[in-house]
C-alpha positions as CSV (number, residue, x, y, z in Angstrom):
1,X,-15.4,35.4,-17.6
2,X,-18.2,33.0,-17.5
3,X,-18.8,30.6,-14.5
4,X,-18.5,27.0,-14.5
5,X,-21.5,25.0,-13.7
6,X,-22.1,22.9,-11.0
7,X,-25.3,20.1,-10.8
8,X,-27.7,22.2,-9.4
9,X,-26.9,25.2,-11.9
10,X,-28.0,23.2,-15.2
11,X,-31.3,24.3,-16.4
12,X,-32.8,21.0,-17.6
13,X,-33.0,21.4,-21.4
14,X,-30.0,23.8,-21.7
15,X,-29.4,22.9,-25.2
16,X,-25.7,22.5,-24.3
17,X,-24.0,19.7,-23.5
18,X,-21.9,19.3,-20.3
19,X,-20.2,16.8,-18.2
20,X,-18.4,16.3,-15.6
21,X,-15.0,17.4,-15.5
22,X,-13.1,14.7,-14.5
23,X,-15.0,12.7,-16.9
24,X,-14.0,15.1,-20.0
25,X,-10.3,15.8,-19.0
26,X,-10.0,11.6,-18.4
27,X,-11.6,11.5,-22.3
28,X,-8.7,13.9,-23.0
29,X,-6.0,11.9,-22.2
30,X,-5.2,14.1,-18.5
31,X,-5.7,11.3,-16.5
32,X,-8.0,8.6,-15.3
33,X,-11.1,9.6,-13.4
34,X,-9.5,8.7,-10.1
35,X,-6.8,10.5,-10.6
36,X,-8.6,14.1,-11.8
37,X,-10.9,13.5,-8.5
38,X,-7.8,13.8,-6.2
39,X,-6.4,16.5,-8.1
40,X,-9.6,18.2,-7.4
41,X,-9.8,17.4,-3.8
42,X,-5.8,18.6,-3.5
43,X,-6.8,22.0,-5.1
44,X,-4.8,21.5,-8.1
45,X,-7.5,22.4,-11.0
46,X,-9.3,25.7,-12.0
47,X,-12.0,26.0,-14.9
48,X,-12.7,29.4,-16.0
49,X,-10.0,30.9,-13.5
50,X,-12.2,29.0,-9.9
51,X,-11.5,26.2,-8.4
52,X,-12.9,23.3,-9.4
53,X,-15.0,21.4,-7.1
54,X,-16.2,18.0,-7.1
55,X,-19.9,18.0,-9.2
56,X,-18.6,20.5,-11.3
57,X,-19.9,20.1,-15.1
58,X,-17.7,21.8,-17.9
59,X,-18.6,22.4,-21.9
60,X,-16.9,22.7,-24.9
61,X,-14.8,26.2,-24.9
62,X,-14.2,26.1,-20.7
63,X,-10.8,26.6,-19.8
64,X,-9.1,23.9,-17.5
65,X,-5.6,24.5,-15.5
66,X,-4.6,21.3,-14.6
67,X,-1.8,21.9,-12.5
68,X,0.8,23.7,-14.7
69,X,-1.1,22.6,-17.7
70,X,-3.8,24.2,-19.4
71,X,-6.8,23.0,-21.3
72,X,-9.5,23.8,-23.5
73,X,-12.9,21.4,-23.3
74,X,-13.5,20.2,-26.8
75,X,-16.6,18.3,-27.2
76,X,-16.4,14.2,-27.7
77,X,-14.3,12.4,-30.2
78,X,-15.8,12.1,-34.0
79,X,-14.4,8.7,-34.1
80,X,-13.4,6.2,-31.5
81,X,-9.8,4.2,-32.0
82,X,-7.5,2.2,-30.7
83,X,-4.0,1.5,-31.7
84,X,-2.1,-2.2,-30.4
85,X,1.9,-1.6,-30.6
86,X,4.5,-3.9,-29.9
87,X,6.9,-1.5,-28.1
88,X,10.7,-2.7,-27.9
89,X,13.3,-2.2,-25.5
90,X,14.5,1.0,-25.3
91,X,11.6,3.4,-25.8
92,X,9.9,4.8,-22.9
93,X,6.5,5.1,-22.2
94,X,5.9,9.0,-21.8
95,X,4.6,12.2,-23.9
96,X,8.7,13.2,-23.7
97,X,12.0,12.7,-21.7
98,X,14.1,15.1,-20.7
99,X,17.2,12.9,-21.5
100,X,16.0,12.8,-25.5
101,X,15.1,9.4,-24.8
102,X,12.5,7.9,-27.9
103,X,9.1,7.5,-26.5
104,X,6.0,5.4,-27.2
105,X,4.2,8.6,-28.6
106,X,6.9,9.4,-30.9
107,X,6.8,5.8,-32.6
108,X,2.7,5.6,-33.1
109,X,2.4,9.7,-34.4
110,X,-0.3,12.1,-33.2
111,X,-4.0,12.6,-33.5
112,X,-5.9,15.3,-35.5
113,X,-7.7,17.8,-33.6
114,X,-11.1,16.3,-34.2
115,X,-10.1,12.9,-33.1
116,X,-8.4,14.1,-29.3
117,X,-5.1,12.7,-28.5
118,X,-3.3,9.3,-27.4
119,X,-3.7,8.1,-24.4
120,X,-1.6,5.0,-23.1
121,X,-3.5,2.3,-21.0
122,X,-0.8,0.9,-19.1
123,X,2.8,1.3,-19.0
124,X,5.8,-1.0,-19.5
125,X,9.6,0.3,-18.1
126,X,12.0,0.9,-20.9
127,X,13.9,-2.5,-20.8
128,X,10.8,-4.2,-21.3
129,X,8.9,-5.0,-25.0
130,X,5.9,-6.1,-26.0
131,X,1.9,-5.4,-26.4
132,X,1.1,-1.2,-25.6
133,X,-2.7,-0.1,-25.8
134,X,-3.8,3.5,-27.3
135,X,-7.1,5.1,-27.4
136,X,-8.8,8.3,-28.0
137,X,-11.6,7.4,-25.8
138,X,-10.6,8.4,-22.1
139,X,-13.7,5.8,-20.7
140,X,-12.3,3.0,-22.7
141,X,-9.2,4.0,-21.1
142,X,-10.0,4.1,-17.3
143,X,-12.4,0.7,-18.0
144,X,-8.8,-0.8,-19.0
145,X,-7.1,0.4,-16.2
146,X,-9.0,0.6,-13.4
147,X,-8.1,-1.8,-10.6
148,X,-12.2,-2.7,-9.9
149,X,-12.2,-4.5,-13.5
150,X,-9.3,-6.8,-12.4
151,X,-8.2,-7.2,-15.9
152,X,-5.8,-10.2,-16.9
153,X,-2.3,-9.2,-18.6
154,X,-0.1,-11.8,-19.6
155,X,3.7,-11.8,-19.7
156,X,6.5,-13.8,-21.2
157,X,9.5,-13.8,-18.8
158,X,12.9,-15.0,-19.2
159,X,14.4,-16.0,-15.7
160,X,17.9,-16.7,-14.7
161,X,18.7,-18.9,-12.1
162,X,17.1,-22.0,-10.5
163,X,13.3,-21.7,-9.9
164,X,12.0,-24.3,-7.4
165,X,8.6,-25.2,-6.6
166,X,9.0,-23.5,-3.3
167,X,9.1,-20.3,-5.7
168,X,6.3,-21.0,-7.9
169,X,4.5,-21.6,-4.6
170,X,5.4,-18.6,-3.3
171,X,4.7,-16.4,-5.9
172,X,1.3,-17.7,-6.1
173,X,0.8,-17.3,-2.7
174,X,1.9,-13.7,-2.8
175,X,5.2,-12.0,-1.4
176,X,4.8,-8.5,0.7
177,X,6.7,-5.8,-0.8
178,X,7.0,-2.1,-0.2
179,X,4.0,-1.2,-2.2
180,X,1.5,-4.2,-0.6
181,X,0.8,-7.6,-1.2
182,X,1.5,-9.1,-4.3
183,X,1.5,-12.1,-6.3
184,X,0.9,-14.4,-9.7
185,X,-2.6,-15.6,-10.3
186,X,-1.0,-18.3,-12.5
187,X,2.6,-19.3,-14.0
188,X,3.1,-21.1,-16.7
189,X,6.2,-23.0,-17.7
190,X,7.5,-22.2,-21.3
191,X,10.5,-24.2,-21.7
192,X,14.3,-23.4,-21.7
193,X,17.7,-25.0,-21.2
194,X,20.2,-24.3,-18.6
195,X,20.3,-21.2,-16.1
196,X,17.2,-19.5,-18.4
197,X,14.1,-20.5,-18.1
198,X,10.7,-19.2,-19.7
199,X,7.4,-18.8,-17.6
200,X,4.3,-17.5,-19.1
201,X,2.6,-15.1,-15.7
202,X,-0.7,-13.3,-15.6
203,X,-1.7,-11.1,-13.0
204,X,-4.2,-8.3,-12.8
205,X,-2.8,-5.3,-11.6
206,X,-0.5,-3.2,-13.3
207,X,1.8,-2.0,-10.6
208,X,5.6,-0.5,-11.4
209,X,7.8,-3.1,-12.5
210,X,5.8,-5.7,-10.3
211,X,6.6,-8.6,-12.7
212,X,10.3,-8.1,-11.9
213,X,10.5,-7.1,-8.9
214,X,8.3,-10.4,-7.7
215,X,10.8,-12.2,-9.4
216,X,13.5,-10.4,-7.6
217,X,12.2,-11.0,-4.5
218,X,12.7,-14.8,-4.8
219,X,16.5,-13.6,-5.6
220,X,15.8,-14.2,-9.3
221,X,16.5,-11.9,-12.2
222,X,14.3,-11.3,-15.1
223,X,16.8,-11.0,-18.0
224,X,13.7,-10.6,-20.5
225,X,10.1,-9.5,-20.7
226,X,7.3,-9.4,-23.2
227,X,3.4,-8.0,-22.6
228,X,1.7,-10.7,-24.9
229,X,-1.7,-9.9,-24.1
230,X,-3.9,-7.5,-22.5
231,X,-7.3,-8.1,-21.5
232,X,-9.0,-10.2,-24.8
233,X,-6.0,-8.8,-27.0
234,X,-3.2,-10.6,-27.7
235,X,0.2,-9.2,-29.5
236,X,-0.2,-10.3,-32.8
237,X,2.6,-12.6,-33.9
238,X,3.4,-11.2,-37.1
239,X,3.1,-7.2,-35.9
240,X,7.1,-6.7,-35.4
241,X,9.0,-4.5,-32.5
242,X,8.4,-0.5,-33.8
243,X,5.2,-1.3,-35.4
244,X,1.5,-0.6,-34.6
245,X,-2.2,-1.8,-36.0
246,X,-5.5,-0.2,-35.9
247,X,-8.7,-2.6,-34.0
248,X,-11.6,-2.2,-36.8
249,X,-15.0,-1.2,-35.5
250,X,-16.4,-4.8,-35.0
251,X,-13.1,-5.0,-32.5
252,X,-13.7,-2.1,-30.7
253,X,-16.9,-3.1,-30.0
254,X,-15.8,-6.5,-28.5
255,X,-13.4,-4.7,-26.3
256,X,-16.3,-2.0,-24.8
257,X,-18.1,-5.5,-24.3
258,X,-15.1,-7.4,-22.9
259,X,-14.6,-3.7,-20.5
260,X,-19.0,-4.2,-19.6
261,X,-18.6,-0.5,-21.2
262,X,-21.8,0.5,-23.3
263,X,-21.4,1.4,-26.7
264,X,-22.7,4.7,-27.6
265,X,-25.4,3.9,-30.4
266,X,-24.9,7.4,-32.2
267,X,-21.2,6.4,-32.9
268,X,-22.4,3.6,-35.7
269,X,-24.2,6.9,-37.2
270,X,-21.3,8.9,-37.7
271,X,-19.3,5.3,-38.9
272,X,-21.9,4.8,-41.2
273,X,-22.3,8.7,-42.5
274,X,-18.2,8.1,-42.7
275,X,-18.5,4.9,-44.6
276,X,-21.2,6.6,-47.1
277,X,-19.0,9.5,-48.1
278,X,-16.2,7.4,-48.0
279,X,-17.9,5.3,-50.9
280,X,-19.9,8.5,-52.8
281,X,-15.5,9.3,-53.2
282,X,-14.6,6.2,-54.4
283,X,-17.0,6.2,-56.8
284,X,-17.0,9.8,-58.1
285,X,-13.1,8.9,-58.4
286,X,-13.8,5.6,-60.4
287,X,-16.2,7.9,-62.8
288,X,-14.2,11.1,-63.5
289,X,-10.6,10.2,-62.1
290,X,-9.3,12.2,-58.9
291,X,-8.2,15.6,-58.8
292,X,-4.5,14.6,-58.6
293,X,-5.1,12.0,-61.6
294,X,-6.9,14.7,-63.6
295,X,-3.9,17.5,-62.9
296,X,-1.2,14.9,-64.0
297,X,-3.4,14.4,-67.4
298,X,-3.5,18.1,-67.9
299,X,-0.1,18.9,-67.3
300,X,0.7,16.0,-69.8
301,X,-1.4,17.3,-72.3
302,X,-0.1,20.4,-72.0
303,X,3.5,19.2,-72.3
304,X,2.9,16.7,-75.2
305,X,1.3,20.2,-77.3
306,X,4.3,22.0,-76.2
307,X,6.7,19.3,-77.1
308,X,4.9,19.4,-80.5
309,X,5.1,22.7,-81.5
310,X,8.9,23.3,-80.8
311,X,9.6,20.2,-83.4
312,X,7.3,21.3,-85.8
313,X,9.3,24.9,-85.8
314,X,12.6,23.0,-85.6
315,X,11.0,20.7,-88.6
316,X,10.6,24.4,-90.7
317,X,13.6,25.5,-89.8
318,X,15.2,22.4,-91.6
């Protein structure tokens, strides 16, 4: 069983590439960084059977125990994607739920090997709708999430009862709760009639249920809630509840800029070497037909001949 490598124990033109491995198991959807580092420093990870220690560099083929989990390193995604979906009420926002509950990842469909797996950014509670991120790209990922980048999200909230200004005020002032300090950095006022209003809020953390339970905290209930934007994305008003879109390269690239995330030059080489074979298909198909096309022509021919030949025995037989 081979050993895995720490800093000092990489030759400097090895040939093979390594990383660190809570930099490869965050680009694999286990976590963000943060959160492999304390599962490092709690003891909870082993690659190649030892325990993993922080430094430690892992390549493609290492096994990982991540907890009860196991892993295999794969080397970087092919192709970097990411999915908006406008998740309604009801679904939940895990890989699966022991109550048979739908989930997110059951709605958007998986990944092929080459291309890693989904990995949420941010969560929303299962009353709750609105605008859910996806990438295969575990940086992209912690960039979104991570509390240093101080990231905007934007809600639309449905409040019943009477909101005074002594609220607003004190929402933007922040509230102490269990979990720390909180508050709105701005409320908008949407309109409404009656006992419901609608406030626009954006904030920059992403703590459990901390739109609501600010809200709740002012004796208010939140009798609806909608994500409408993330970062520089905003929930496209025509993409309905259930239903996803893919960001085309040019938007991906505006998000790693939005995230101060660098683009990695060699991935417009393997777009491009994508986009070339892509059209060399298209072509060849345009020229000679595709191989589905040119089995249904045979299989016609072939039933036109026989279709032929029993009337032209029936036509003897007359």
């Amino acid at each position: 069983m081979s050993e895995h490598k720490t800093q000092q124990d990489l030759p400097e033109n090895t040939g093979q590439s390594s990383e660190r491995v809570q930099k490869a198991l965050a680009r694999m959807g286990f976590g963000s960084r943060r959160e492999i580092e304390r599962l490092i420093g709690e003891g909870k990870i082993r690659i190649n059977g030892q325990l993993a220690k922080p430094g430690d560099h892992v390549s493609a083929g290492d096994k990982v125990n991540i907890g009860n989990r196991r892993a295999v390193i794969t080397s970087d995604v092919r192709r970097i994607r990411v999915l908006l979906y406008h998740k309604p009420e009801g679904e939940i926002c895990t890989q699966k739920d022991e109550e048979g509950r739908r989930t997110v990842f059951q709605s958007i469909g998986k990944l092929g090997n080459e291309q890693g797996r989904w990995i949420s950014v941010g969560r929303l509670d299962i009353n709750s709708s609105g605008l859910l991120l996806f990438t295969n790209y575990g940086d992209l990922a912690n960039h979104l999430m991570h509390p240093s980048s101080e990231i905007e999200r934007e809600y639309a909230v449905r409040v019943n009862g009477e909101v005074t200004r002594e609220i607003l005020k004190n929402l933007l002032a922040g509230v102490e709760l269990e979990d720390g300090f909180l508050k709105f950095d701005q409320i908008i006022d949407a309109g409404g009639q009656g006992a419901n209003h609608w406030y626009h809020v954006i904030l920059k953390e992403g703590k459990n249920r901390e739109v609501r339970r600010l809200w709740q905290s002012q004796d208010l209930r939140v009798s609806r809630l909608t994500r409408v934007r993330y970062g520089n994305l905003v929930l496209p008003r025509d993409l309905k509840a259930g239903k996803k879109i893919e960001l085309s390269l040019d938007q991906i690239k505006e998000l790693f800029d939005f995230v101060k995330l660098d683009w990695p030059e060699s991935r417009d080489l393997e777009a491009n070497k994508r986009s070339h074979q892509a059209k060399k298909r298209s072509i060849k198909n345009q020229m000679f037909g595709s191989k589905q096309k040119a089995a249904a022509k045979t299989k016609n021919t072939k039933t036109s001949r026989s279709t032929r030949g029993r009337s032209s025995t029936t036509t003897k037989k007359s």
